[in-house]
N, C-alpha and C positions, 0 to 999 in steps of 0.2 A: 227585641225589646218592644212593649206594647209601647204605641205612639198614636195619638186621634188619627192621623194619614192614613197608616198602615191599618186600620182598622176599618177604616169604612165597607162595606159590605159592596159598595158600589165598585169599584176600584178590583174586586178581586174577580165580579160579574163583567168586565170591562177588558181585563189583563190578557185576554185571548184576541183582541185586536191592536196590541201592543207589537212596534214592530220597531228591527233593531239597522242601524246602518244606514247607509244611500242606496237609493234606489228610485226608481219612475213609479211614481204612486198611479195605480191603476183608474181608468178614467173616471169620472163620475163621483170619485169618491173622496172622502171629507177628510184632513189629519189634524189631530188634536195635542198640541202642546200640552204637557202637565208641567209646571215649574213650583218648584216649593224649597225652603229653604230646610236645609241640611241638619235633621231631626237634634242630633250631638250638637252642633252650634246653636240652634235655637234656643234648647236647655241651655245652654252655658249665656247665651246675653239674657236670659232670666233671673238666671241665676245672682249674675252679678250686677244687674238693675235693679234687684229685690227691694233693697234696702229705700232708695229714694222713690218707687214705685207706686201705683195705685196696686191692688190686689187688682191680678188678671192681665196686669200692664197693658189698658187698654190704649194707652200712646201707641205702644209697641205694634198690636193689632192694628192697628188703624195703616201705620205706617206699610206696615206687607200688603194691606190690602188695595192702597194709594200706587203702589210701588205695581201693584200687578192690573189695575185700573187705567195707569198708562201705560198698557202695552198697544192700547186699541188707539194710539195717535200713531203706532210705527209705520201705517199704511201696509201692515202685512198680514192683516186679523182682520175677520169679519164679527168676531165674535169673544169676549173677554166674560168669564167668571171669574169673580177675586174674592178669597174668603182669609181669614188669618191664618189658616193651615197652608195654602196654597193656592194657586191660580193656573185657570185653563183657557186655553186661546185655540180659538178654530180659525186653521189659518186659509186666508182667504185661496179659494181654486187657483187664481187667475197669475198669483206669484208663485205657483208651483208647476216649472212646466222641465219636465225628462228630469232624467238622470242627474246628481249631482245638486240638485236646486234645495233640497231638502237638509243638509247637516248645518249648510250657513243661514237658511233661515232657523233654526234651533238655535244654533250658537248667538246668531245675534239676542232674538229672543233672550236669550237665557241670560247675557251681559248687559241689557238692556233693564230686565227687572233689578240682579243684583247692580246695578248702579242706582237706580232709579231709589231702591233702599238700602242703601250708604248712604245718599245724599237727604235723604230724610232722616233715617235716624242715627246717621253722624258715628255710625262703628258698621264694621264688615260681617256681614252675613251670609256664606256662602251657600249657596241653591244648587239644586239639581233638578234636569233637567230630563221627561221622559216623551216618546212620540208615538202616539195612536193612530190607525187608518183604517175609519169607516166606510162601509160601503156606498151610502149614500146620507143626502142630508137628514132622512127622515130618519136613519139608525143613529146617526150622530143626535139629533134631538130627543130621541129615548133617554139615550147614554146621559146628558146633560140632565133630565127630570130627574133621573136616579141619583146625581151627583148630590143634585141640589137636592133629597130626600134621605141621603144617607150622611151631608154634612149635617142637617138638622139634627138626625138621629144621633149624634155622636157627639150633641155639645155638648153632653153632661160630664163624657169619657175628656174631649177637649180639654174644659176648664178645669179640670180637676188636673188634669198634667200638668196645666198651664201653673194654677196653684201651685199644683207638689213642688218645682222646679224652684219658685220662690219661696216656700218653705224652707228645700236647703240653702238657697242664699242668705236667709235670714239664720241660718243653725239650727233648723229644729230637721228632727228625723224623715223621711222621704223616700219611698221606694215605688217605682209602678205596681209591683205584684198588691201593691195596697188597694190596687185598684180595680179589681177583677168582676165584679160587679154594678149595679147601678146604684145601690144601696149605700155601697161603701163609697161611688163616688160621690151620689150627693151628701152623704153623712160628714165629707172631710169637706164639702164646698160651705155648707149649711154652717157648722160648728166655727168657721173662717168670717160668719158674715155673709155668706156670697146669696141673695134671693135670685135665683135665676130666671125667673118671673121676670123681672126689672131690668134684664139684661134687652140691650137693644136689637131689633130683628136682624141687623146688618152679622151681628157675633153670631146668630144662632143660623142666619140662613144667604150670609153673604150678599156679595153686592155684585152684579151683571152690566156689562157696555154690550150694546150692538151698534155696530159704525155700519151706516148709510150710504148708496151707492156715491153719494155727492162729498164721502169722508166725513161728516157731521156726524157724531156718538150720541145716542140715547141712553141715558143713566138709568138705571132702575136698582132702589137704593129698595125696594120691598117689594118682593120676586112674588107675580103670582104662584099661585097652588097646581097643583095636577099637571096635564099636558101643558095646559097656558104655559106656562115658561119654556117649556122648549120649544115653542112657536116664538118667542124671543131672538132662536138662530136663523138669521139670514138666508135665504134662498139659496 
């Protein structure tokens, strides 16, 4: 099923450092949490938030992205991206050490966000949860520029799902395949009201924590351009 996540051009250039199970992460090298909530559930609390909702349900967004913003107080991340699709966490070298170290930091991870939004937005949303392992800080900092380059790219694809979902909450007709284009997605955001111009930079290009060797996070609510932002990830 097309979905803004599964879409990203980034994530598909990335997919070959995806790795599965426990194991002793090789030295020197970076792992990257992916957490995002579970594409079927998303669509269905759309769905049936439609009706009392802003178009876009930007409550709803805000909430995943609060939910994955505190992951960088758990003391187990150096590094947090949170955007309303999903959230990525580079988790700190120093709590990853042999064999075994690796599945309970995911799982916490991964019950840590889905808590964090339950208790914001007061219904269950299950996430899933995937584990990347770069070689070094400077590939891991690529991988992040692209992230944050192909979420932009894909807001139009984004909101337009975001839309359709509430569309059929609301009873009117709705299909992905409606959306195959950029043409057709901005023509069903546009004829909705939606200026995406006026949408805030935080929807279009997400929102970044880097925590500080002294544990203290720096927010960065409008992400530089080019490399700058992955100079963002911690050391």
């Amino acid at each position: 099923m097309l979905n803004g996540t599964a879409q990203l051009d980034a994530w598909k250039k990335i997919a070959a450092f995806e790795v599965f199970g426990d194991y002793a992460p090789v030295d020197g090298s970076r792992l990257m949490i992916k957490l995002a909530p579970q594409q079927s559930a998303l669509d269905r609390v759309l769905e049936e938030r439609a009706e009392g909702s802003e178009l876009l349900d930007p409550a709803l967004a805000r909430w995943i992205v609060r939910a994955g913003l505190g992951l960088s107080q758990t003391g187990q991340v150096s590094f947090v991206y949170a955007t309303p699709a999903e959230t990525i966490c580079v988790v700190r070298a120093d709590v990853v050490q042999g064999a075994g170290a690796v599945v309970p930091i995911q799982s916490q991870l991964l019950a840590a966000f889905t808590a964090r939004l339950s208790l914001l937005a007061g219904l269950e949303l299950p996430a899933i949860a995937q584990l990347f392992e770069f070689p070094d800080v400077k590939v891991t900092r690529r991988a992040v520029c692209r992230l944050v380059e192909s979420v932009e790219e894909s807001t139009p694809l984004r909101s337009s799902l975001w839309l359709g979902a509430q569309l059929r909450g609301r009873g009117q007709p709705f299909h992905p395949s409606m959306l195959e284009t950029l043409e057709e997605q901005t023509s069903l955001l546009q004829s909705n009201g939606i200026d995406m111009d006026a949408l805030p930079v935080w929807w279009w290009r997400g929102i970044a924590a880097a925590v500080r060797a002294d544990g203290s996070v720096d927010i960065y609510d409008d992400l530089p351009t080019g490399d700058a932002v992955g100079e963002l990830v911690p050391s």
